[in-house]
N, C-alpha and C positions, 0 to 999 in steps of 0.2 A: 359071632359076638366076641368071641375068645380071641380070635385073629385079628380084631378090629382094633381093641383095646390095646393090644401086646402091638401093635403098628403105632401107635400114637404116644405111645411112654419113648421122650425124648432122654436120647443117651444124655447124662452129665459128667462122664467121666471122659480121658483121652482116648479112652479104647483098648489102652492095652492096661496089663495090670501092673502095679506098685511097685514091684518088683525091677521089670523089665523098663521101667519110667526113670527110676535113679541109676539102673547102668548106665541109659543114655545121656540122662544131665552128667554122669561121672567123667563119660567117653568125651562130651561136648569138653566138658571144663577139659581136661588133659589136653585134648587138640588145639582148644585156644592157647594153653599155656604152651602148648607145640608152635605154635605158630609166633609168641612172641618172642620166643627162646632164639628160631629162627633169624628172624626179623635184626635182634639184637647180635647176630654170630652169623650173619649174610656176610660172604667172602667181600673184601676189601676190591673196587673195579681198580686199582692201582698195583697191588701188592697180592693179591690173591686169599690174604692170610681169612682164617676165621675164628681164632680165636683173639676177641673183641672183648673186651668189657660191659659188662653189662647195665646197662643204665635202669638205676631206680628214680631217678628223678624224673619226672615225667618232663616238667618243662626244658632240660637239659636234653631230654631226650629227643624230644621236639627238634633241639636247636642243630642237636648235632646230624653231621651230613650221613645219612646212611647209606650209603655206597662207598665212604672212606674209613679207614681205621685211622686211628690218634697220629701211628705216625708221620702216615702218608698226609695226614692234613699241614701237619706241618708245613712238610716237604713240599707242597702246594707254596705253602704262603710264605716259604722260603724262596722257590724257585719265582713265584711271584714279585716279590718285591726285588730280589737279583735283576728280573728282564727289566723291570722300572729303572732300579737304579745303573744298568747300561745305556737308554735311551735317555734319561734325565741329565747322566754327566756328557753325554754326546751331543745333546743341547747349550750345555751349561760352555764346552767345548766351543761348539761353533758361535757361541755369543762374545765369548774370549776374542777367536776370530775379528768377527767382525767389528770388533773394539780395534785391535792391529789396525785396520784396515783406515778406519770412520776417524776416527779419534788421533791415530798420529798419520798414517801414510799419506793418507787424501792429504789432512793442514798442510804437512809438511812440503807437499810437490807442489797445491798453490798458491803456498807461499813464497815457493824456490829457493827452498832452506838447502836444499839439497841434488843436486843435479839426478838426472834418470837414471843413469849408468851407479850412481851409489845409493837411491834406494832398491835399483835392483839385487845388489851387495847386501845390505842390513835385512829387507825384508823377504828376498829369493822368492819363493815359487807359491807365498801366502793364499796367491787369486787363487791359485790352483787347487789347496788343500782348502779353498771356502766355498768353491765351487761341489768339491767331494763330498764334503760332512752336508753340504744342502741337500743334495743326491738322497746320501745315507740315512739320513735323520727322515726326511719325505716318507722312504720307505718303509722305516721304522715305524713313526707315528701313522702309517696308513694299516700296518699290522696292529697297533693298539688300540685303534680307534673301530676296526673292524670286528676285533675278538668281542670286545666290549658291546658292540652292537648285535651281535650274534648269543649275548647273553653266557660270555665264557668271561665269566668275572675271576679266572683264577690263570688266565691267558696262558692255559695249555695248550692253545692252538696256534700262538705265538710262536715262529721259529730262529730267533738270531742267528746262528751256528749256520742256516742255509741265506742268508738275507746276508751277512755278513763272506760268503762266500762269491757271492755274484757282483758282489765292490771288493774282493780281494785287490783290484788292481789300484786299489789306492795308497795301496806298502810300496811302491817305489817312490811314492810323490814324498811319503814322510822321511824315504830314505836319500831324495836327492834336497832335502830340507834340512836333515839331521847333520850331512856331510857338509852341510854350508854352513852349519851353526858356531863355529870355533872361529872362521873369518868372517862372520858377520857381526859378532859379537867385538872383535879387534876392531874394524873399519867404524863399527858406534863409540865404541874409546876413542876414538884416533880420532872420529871426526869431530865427537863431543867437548875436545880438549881446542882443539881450532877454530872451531866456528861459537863464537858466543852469543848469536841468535840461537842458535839451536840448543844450547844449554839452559839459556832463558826459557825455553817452548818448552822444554821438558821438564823441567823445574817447576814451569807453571801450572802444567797440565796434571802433573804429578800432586798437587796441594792443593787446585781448586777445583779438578774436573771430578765433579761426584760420578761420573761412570765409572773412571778404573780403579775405586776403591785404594784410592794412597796408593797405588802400586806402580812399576814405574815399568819404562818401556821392557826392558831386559827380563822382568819379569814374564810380560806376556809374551812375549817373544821365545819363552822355555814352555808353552803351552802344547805345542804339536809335539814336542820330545816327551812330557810328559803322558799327552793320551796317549801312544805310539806304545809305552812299555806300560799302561795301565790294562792294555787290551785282555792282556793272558789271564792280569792276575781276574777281572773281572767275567770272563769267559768260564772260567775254573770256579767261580762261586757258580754259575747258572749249572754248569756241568755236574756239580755235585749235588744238587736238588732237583736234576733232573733225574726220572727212572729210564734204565738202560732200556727200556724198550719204546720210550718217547721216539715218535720220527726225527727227530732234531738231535737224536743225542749222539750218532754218528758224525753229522754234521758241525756240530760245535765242537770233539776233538778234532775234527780236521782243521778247522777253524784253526781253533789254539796251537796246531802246529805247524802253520802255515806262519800265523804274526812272530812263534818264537824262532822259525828259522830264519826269517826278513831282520829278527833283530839281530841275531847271531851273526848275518852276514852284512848289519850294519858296523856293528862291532869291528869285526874282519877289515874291511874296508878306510874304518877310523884308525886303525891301527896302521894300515900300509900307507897313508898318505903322512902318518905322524903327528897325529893328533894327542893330545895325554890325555883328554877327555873319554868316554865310552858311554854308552847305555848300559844297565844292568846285565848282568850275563843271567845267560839259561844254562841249566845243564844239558848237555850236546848229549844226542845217543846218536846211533850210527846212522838211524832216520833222517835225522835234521840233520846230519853231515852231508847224506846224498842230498837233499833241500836244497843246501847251501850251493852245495856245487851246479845246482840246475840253477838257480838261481843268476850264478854268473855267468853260463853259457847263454841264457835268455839273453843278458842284457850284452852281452856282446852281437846274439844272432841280430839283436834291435838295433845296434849301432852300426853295425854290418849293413841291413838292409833299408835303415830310412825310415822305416815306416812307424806312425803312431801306437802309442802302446793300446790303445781301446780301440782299435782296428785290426787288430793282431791275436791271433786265436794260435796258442802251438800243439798242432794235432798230435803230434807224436815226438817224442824224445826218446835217446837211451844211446846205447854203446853197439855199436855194428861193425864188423870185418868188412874191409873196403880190398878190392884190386882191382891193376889198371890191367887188360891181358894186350900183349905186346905186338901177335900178329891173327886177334880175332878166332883161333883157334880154343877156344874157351868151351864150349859146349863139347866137341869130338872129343878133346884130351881128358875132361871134365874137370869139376875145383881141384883135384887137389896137385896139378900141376900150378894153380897158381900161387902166389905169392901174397897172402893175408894181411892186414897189421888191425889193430886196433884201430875205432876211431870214433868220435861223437857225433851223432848226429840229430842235428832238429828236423821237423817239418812245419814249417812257418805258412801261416793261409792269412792273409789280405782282406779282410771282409770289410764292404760298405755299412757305414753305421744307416741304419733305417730311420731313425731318431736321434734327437740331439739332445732331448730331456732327460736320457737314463744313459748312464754308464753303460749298461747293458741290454739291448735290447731282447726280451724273450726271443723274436722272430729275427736268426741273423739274415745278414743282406748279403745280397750274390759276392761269390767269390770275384777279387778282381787279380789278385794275383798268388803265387803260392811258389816258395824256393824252397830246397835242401841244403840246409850249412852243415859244412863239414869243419870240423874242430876237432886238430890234436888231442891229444890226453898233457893236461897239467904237467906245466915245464916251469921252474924256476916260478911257481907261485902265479902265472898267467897261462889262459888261454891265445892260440896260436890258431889262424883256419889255416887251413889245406888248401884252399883257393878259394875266389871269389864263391859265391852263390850259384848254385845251380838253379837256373829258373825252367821249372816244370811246364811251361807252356811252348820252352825251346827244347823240349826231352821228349825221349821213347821209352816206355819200360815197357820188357818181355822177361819172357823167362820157359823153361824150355823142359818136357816130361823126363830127360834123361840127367838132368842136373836139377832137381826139384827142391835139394837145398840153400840155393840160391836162384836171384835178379839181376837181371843185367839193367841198366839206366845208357842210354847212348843220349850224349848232347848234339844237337842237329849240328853236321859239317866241325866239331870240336873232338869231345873224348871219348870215354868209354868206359863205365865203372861196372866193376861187378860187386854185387853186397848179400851179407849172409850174418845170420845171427846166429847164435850158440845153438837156440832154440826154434827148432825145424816151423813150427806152427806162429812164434812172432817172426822167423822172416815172411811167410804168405801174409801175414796180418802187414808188415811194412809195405808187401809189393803191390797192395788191395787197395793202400793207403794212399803210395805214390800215384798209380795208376790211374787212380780213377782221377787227382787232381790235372795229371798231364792232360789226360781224356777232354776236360771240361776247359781247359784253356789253349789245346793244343791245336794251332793253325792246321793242322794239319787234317781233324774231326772232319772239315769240312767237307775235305775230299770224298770223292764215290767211295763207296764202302769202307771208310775210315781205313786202309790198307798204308799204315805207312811205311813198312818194311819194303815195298815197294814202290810208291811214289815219293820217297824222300830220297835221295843221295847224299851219301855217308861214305870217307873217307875208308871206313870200315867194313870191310864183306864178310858177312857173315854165310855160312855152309849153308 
């Protein structure tokens, strides 16, 4: 009866005692306040930092993003509206454009104000640079519209710096635009003063065409010079909101010294023909010096060989010791009977464009040809070649274990070059380079066991 009774008297308390009940609420309360102390002082995912401020407002609290600290949030909505306002003025840009275009050039040609031969004078290579910015902008706006779709409302994932690297090749277009803007600006005085249809047309167009906003032609015609030197400074606000470990933030220095070398050696260029005008200058460090100077060897190699600039990839550049050896005896004797000199050289590759909607295609298209220009060293302010183009489809490169500081290049039934760089490990990297293009265009692959040291004949006998 005793054990029955004593079974049926239902606990009312927690079970443990009074004591041991307010440690635990004490313990609980500390660890919540542990955990929102935390919650308030969680490292920054931008900046690492943890010491954060800590919010008493509950609804501020709410608002604010908890994985950023105050400053990084900034820096977000700095670097944000930066990327906006490069793609907004690169629109604003190409609408400029196509005002040029729509608005005077078309009137102008079908009304035959102006014969072909002088709006190609006045408006030079316009199609060119409207064709670029539709390119550039396409890609742009398919970055903004994607991030935004992806729910990256602070378009961290947005990269200009490499987006604007893959259309690098549109700084010569501004630069053969730039060099014509002094006599194209003459030939519109000059032609504006003699023709008084065409004074009338601009007069009128100028007072009552509400597109160009009261502005007159010479004005938008300073439009491509203007974006051209607006790049850097707009590049360097994105740069500074961005944090150094952003994937992009490598990318957009290069960037920016890549548009302030092209401008440095517009500059350069405006000055040797005699111009009194310039672009803004950049401060030069020895960087954009070497820039420059590659800069010029391109477009010489380009002039040299023909070939379109968005078909033209230059695999390797730089300074290499060239000699010609006299009686083949170049391997026995070894280099250092021959006779060195300094000398530049490119490697210039041919490639089919796969597409014709992008500047650049992701996937390049087969090699179709590939030469080595040889270029003096800097004489009296010009490059100078050495001879014509070597074309690697008409070459042999070898190279030999007891001379492994240099390559030899033999041109089928022609010369004989032997070449070495200062640096043992970039000459193998140059002869890996040529090699393999000789290999992939070289008539001769075709042959049984690619042997061509022996089925080609060569003025040349080598030991």
């Amino acid at each position: 009866a005793t054990q029955t009774k004593s079974a049926d008297v239902e606990r009312a308390d927690s079970g443990i005692g009074q004591m041991p009940a307010r440690r635990w609420r004490n313990r609980a309360s500390e660890m919540l306040s542990s955990l929102q102390a935390w919650e308030a002082h969680r490292p920054c995912t931008d900046c690492g930092e943890r010491d954060l401020p800590v919010e008493t407002d509950v609804q501020n609290c709410n608002q604010r993003r908890a994985d950023l600290c105050e400053k990084c949030r900034k820096r977000r909505t700095e670097r944000k509206e930066s990327v906006l306002e490069f793609v907004n003025t690169e629109a604003s840009y190409g609408e400029d454009l196509r005002i040029i275009k729509e608005e005077f050039y078309l009137p102008m040609q079908a009304a035959g104000l102006l014969s072909q031969e002088q709006l190609l004078g006045i408006f030079s290579n316009i199609q060119e640079l409207i064709d670029l910015n539709e390119n550039f902008l396409e890609i742009l706006q398919e970055e903004i519209d994607q991030a935004f779709d992806q729910g990256d409302d602070d378009l961290m994932t947005v990269c200009i710096g490499e987006v604007f690297l893959e259309f690098v090749n549109m700084l010569p277009a501004f630069q053969t635009y730039c060099l014509q803007q002094s006599s194209s600006v003459n030939m519109l005085n000059a032609l504006e003063k003699e023709k008084e249809l065409l004074r009338i047309f601009l007069n009128v167009s100028q007072n009552d065409n509400t597109a160009l906003r009261r502005m007159n032609l010479r004005s938008f015609l300073m439009a491509p010079l203007q974006r051209v030197t607006k790049y850097p400074l707009l590049l360097s606000r994105i740069i500074k909101a961005t944090n150094e470990y952003h994937p992009d933030h490598g990318s957009l220095r290069e960037a920016k010294s890549r548009i302030e070398s092209h401008l440095e050696h517009i500059n350069m260029k405006t000055k040797q023909e005699g111009n009194t005008w310039t672009l803004r200058s950049f401060r030069q460090d020895s960087k954009k010096k070497r820039e420059v100077i590659n800069i010029e060897m391109r477009e010489t190699a380009l002039k040299t060989v023909g070939w379109l600039r968005e078909e033209t990839r230059f695999v390797m550049e730089g300074s290499l010791q060239l000699a010609q050896p006299p009686d083949g005896q170049w391997v026995k004797k070894g280099s250092k009977t021959l006779k060195f000199q300094n000398m530049q050289v490119l490697l210039l590759v041919n490639m089919k464009r796969v597409s014709e909607s992008s500047l650049e295609s992701a996937e390049p298209g087969p090699v179709k040809d590939a030469v080595l220009v040889l270029i003096r060293d800097k004489n009296n302010g010009k490059f100078h070649l050495l001879r014509e183009p070597l074309r690697l489809s008409n070459c042999i490169v070898s190279t030999d274990p007891d001379c492994d500081d240099t390559f030899e290049l033999i041109e089928i039934r022609r010369e004989a070059f032997v070449f070495r760089d200062s640096d043992r490990a970039r000459t193998h990297h140059w002869f890996r380079q040529i090699r393999r293009y000789s290999r992939e265009l070289g008539s001769w692959k075709k042959r049984r066991n690619a042997l061509p040291n022996i089925m080609i004949s060569t003025p040349h006998t080598r030991p």
